[in-house]
N, C-alpha and C positions, 0 to 999 in steps of 0.2 A: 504494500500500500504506500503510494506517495506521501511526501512529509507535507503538511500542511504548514505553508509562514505565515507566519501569525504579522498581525498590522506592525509592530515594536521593531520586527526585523526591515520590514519592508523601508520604515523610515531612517533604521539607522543605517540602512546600505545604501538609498536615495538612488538619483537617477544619473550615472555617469554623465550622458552626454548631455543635460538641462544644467548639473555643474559647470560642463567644460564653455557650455553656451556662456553661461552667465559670468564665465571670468572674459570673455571674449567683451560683454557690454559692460562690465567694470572697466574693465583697461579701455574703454570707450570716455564712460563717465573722466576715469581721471586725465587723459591728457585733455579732456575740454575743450576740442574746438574740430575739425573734421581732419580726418587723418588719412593717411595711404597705409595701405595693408601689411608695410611690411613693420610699419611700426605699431600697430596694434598688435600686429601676431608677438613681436617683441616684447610689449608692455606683457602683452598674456599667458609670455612663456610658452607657444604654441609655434607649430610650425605657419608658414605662410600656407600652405595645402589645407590644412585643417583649420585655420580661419576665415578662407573663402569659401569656405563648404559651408558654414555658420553664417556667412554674412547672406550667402546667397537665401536664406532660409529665411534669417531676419530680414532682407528686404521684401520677400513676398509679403511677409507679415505685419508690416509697419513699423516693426523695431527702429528700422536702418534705411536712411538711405545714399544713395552715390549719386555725388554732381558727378553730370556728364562730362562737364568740360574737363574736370581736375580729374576725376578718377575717384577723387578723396572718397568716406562714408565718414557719416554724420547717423547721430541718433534720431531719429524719425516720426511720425506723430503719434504711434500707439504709444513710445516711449514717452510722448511729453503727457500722454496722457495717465498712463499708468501713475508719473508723478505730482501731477495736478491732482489723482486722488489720494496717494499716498497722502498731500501737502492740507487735504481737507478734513481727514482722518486724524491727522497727532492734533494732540493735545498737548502741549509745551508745559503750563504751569502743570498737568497732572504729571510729564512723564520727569518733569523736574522736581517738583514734589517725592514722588517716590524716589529719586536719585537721591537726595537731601536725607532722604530715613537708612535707604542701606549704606550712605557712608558715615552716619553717624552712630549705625550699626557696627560697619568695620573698625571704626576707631575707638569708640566708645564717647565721643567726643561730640560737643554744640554743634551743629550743624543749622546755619540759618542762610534761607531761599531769598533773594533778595529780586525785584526788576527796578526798572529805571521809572519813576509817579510824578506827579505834577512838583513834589517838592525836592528829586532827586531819589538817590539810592534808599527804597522801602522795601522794608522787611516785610514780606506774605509769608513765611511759614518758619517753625524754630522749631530744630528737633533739640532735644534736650540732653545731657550727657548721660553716663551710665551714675558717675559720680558728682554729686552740687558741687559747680564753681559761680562764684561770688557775679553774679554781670546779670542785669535787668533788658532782658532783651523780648522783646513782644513784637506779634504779630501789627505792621500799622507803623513802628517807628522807623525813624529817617536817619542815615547816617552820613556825617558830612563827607565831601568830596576831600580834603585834603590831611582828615584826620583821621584818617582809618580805610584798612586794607580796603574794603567794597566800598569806599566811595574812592579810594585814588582808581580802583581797579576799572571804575567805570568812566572814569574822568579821562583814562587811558582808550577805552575802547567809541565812548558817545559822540558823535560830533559835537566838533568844540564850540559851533554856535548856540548849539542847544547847553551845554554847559558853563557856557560863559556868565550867563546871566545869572545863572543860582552860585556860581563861587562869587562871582562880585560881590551880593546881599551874605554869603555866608562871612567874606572877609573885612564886611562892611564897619568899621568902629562904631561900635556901640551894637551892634546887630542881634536882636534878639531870639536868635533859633533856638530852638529848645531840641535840637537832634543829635545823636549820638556821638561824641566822640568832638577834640578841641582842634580846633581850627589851627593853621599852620602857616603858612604863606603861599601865594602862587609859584615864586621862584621854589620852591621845595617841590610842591605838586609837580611841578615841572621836570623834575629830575625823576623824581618819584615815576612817573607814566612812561618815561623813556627807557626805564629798568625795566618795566613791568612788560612792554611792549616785547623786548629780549625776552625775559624769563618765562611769560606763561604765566605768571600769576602776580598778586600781590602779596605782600607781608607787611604784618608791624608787632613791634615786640614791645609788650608791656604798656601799652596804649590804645585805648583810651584807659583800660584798667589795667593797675599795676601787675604784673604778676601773672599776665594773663596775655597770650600769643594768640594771632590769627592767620591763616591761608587764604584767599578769596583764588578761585578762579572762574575765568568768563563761561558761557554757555551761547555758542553763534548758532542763528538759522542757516537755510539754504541759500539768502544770499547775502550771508557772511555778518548781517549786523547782530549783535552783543544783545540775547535776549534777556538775560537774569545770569546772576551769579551765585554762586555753591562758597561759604566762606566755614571753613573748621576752626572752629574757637577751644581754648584748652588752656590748662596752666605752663606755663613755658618750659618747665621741667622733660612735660609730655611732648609738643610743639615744638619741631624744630625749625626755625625760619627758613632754615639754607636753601634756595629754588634748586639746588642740584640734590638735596638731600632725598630720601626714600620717601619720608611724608610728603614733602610737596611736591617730588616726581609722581606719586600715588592719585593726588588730587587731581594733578593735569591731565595722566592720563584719564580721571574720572572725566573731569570736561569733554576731555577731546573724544571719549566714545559716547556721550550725548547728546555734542553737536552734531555728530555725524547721523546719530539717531532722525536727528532736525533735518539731512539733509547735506548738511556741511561739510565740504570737499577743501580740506587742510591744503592740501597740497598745489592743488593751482591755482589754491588764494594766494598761497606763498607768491608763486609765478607771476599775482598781477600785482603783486606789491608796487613795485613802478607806474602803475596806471592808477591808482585806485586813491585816493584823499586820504588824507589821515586819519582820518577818525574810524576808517574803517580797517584800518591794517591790523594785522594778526602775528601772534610772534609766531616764530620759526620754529619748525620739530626740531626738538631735544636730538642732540647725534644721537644716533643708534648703533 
């Protein structure tokens, strides 16, 4: 009597050739712009023979298609389509929400969800430690741009028209904000964003509250703007500032596999760094 596979088998042996397809339209996605075949096959790790067999398949099917004049293939309109639904579907604050609880699962450590509100960098969600540390931190408060990790970190990533106007009233003498964390100066912010823009993330140690470290890193959509940010708060003992150190190489790569959840292609964002404004640039993958 023949062996029956059961459905557990079937998915964890998958479908060779819908794999082999699918690294074919990745190495599509990442070089971003319409290609010749020999370098896709490249990107894909595949021969030239066995990419034109794929492509000829995706263009019947809307995947793909090839200008005539160049020869090149380009992603095609079932593919924009496919990701116009993908782009209707996610839920940003949910699937960043739950990011927020499993890394402050894994570290044991504050975790607080931050986006960009009318009065700047506010807090929408706080996960809470495993251990009480000393910091009053709720859902609703605002934390200033130049005095702490999630607001330099966004001062780094926001257009700076749109943030100009909330650091002048925060640096304003006498200015009465009532939001987290002590004002600093613009010439610091300013050094502060240029590190931050290298590193992948921000840091500050022992400020606003003594004794007490933060990590902030960004969280980009699919086209590349800075939607909310993931900041691990902890006693400096646990917290280590260092951007090269394991905890904050842990956090980035948190970031960087939930922006790409959004959509967000690291990689030829790098590419357009010379085209693109500043306020929109991204720092550079960590060597590997």
């Amino acid at each position: 009597m023949a062996k029956t596979t059961t459905g557990s088998s079937v998915e964890s042996r998958g479908v060779q050739s819908v794999e082999a397809g699918a690294r074919i339209l990745s190495a599509m996605v990442e070089i971003g712009s319409p290609a010749m075949l020999r370098d896709i096959a490249a990107r894909a790790a595949t021969t030239s023979a066995q990419a034109h067999a794929y492509l000829v398949s995706f263009r019947k099917t809307g995947f793909v298609e090839q200008d005539a004049a160049t020869g090149r293939y380009l992603l095609g309109p079932f593919a924009l389509q496919l990701g116009l639904s993908r782009m209707r579907q996610v839920d940003t604050l949910r699937l960043a929400g739950q990011a927020a609880a499993e890394l402050a699962a894994e570290f044991g450590l504050m975790v607080t969800l931050s986006v960009w509100g009318t009065h700047g960098p506010t807090i929408v969600q706080v996960q809470d430690s495993e251990a009480p540390i000393h910091v009053n931190l709720r859902a609703g408060g605002v934390y200033t741009l130049s005095g702490t990790a999630t607001g330099r970190l966004f001062a780094a990533f926001v257009p700076e028209r749109v943030v100009k106007p909330l650091l002048a009233d925060e640096l304003r003498p006498g200015s009465q904000q009532r939001a987290i964390g002590v004002p600093t100066s613009q010439k610091a912010l300013a050094v502060s964003t240029t590190r931050i823009r290298v590193d992948g993330c921000s840091t500050t140690a022992g400020s606003p509250v003594p004794g007490i470290n933060a990590i902030a890193v960004p969280i980009f959509d699919h086209t590349g703007h800075m939607q909310c940010a993931l900041t691990l708060i902890g006693p400096e003992l646990e917290v280590s500032i260092d951007p090269a150190g394991p905890m904050a190489q842990r956090a980035i790569e948190f970031g960087r596999a939930l922006s790409a959840r959004l959509g967000y292609v690291e990689e030829r964002a790098a590419e357009d760094l010379d085209e693109e404004p500043r306020a929109t640039r991204r720092a550079p993958r960590a060597a590997e």
